[in-house]
PLY file of the C-alpha trace (Angstrom):
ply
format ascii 1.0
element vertex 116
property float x
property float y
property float z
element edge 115
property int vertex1
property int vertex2
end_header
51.59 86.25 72.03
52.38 90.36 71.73
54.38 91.54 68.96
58.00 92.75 69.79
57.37 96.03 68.43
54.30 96.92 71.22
55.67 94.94 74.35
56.86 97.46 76.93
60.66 96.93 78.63
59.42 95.61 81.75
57.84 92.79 80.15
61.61 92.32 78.29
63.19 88.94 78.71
65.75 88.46 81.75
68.77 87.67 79.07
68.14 91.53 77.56
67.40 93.10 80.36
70.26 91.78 82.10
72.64 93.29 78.77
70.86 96.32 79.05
72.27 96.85 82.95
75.32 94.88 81.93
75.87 97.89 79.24
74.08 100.70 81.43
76.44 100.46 84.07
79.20 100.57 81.85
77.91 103.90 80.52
77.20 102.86 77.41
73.81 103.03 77.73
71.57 105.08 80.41
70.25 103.09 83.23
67.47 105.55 84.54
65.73 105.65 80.81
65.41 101.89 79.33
63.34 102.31 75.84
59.82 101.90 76.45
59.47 98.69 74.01
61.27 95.93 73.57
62.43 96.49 69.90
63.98 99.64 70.53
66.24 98.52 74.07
67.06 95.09 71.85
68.51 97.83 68.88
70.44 99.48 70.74
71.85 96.66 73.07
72.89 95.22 69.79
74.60 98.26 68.72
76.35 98.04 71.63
77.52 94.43 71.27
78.25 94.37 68.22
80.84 97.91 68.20
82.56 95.70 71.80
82.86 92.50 69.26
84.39 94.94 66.47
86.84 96.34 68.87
87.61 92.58 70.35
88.19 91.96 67.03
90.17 94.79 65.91
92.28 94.44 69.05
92.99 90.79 68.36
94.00 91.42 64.35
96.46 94.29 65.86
98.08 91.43 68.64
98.55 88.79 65.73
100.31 91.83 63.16
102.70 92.62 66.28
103.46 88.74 66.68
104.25 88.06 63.11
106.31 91.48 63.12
108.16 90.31 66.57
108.99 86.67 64.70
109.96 88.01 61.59
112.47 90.17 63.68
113.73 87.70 65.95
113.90 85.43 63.19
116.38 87.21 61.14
117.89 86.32 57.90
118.80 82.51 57.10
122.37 81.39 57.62
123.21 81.13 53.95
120.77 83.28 52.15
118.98 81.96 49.13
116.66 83.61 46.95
113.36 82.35 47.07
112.77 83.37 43.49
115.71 82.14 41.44
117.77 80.32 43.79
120.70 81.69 44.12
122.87 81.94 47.12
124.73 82.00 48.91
123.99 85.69 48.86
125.92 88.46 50.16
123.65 91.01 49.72
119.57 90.75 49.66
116.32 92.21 50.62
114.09 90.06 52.91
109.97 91.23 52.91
109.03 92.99 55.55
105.50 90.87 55.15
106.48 87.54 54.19
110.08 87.15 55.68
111.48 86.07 52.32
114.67 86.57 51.09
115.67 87.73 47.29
118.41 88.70 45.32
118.89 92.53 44.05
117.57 90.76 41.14
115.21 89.83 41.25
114.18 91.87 43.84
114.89 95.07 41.10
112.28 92.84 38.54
109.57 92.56 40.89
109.74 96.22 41.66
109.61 96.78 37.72
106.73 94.91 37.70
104.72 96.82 40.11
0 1
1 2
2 3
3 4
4 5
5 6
6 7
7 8
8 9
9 10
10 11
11 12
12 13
13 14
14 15
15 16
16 17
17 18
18 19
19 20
20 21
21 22
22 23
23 24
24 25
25 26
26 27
27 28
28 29
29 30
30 31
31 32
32 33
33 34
34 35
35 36
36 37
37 38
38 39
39 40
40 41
41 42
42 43
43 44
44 45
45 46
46 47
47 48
48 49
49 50
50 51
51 52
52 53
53 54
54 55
55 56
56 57
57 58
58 59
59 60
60 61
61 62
62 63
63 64
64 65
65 66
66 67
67 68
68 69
69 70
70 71
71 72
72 73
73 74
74 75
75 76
76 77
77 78
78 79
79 80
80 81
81 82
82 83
83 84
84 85
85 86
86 87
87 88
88 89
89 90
90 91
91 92
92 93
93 94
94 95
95 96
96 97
97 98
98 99
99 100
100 101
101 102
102 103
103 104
104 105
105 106
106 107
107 108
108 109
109 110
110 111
111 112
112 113
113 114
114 115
């Protein structure tokens, strides 16, 4: 069996040569110059899987922000607000978080900016 390090490209398995095209013809990587060994194509077709997994990622974190946003909106405040805090309510005026969706009094809304 030859060690990773010394075996050239074209005697790379079909799974990373197959990435390496997948990701060449993208432009990501260059298709006329493929490493010479296989430990050098298999670093850099990581590096390019793993920064499209990051963005996936990234991308996916930003969708689920703008759908808790959107039903925080939509949701808008309860018919009789109540503070989550102390329990008082019905209110007339309050502050609802912009994170959480709760609802407080000036209050204790006022103590838990003190507190900060």
């Amino acid at each position: 069996m030859s060690i990773p390090d010394s075996t050239s490209f074209t005697d790379a398995p079909f799974a990373l040569k197959a990435l390496w095209n997948k990701f060449a013809l993208r432009g990501e990587l260059d298709l006329r110059y493929p490493r010479a060994i296989v430990r050098e194509a298999y670093n850099q077709v990581v590096a390019v899987h793993l920064k499209e997994m990051r963005e996936t990622v990234e991308a996916i974190e930003a969708d689920i922000r703008n759908a808790e946003t959107d039903m925080l909106a939509s949701a808008g405040p309860p018919d009789q607000a109540t503070c989550v805090r102390c329990g008082a309510g019905p209110l007339t005026q309050y502050l609802t978080s912009s994170h959480t969706g709760a609802t407080y009094c000036p209050e204790c809304a006022g103590r838990m900016e003190e507190c900060k």
